[in-house]
C-alpha positions in Angstrom: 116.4 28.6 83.9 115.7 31.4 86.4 112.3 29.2 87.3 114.6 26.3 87.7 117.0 28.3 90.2 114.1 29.4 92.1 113.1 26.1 92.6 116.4 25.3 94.5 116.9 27.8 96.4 113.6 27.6 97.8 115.5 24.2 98.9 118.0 25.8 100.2 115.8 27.5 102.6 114.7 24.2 104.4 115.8 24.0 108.2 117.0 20.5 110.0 114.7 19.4 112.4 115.7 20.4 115.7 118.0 17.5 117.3 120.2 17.6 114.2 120.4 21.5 114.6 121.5 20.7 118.1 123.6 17.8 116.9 125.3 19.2 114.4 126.4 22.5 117.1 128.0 20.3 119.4 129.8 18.2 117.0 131.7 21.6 116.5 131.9 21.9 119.4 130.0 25.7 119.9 127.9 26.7 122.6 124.7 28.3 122.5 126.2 31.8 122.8 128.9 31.5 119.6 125.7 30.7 117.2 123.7 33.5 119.0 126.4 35.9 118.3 127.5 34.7 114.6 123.9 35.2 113.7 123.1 38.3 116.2 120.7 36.9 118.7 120.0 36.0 121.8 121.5 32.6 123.4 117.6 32.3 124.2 116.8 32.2 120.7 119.0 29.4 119.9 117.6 27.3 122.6 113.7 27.8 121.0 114.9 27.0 117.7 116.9 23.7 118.8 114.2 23.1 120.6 111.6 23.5 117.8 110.0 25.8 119.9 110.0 28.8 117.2 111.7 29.5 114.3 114.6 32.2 113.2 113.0 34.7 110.7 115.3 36.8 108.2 117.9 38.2 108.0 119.1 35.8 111.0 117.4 32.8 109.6 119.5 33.1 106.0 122.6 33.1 108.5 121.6 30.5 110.5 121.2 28.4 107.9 124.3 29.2 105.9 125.8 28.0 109.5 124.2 24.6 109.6 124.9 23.8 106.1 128.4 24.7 106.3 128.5 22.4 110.1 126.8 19.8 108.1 129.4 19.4 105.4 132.1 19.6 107.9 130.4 16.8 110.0 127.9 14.6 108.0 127.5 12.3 111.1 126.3 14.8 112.7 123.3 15.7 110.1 121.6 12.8 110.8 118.9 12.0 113.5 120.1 10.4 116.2 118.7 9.4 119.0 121.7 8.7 120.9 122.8 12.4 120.9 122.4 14.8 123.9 119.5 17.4 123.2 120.0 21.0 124.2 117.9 20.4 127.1 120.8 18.6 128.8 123.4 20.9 127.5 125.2 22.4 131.3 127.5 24.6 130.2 126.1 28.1 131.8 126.4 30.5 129.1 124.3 33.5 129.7 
């Protein structure tokens, strides 16, 4: 059994890809600064990961999942790919 729950929490563990991390943000409406501080980095590190330009490592990565799952079941449209969706590239609000 314990093999079994290792199995799925290694599942667990699986990032979105980049746009639906980014997607999934905005549909609640957060800028790159609130996920920053809930998981205690920078606004910088945000943008690389929504970018796909790096990758959060742990403890921050457990967080930042936790976060996206919990965005995900709030707004399933948002967990999808979709193209039509602004990337974080064009995001203008200025937060520093």
């Amino acid at each position: 059994m314990k093999q079994v729950d290792a199995l799925l929490d290694g599942l667990d563990d699986v990032l979105p890809p980049p746009r639906v991390r980014a997607q999934l943000r905005l549909a609640a409406n957060l800028t790159q600064q609130d996920v920053a501080d809930a998981v205690g980095v920078k606004r910088l590190a945000v943008v690389r990961w929504e970018l796909g330009k790096s990758h959060p490592r742990r403890p921050q990565r457990d967080a930042y999942i936790h976060l996206l799952k919990r965005l995900a079941e709030r707004f399933p449209e948002a967990a999808e790919p979709n193209e039509g969706m602004p990337t974080p590239a064009s995001e203008s609000r200025g937060s520093g």
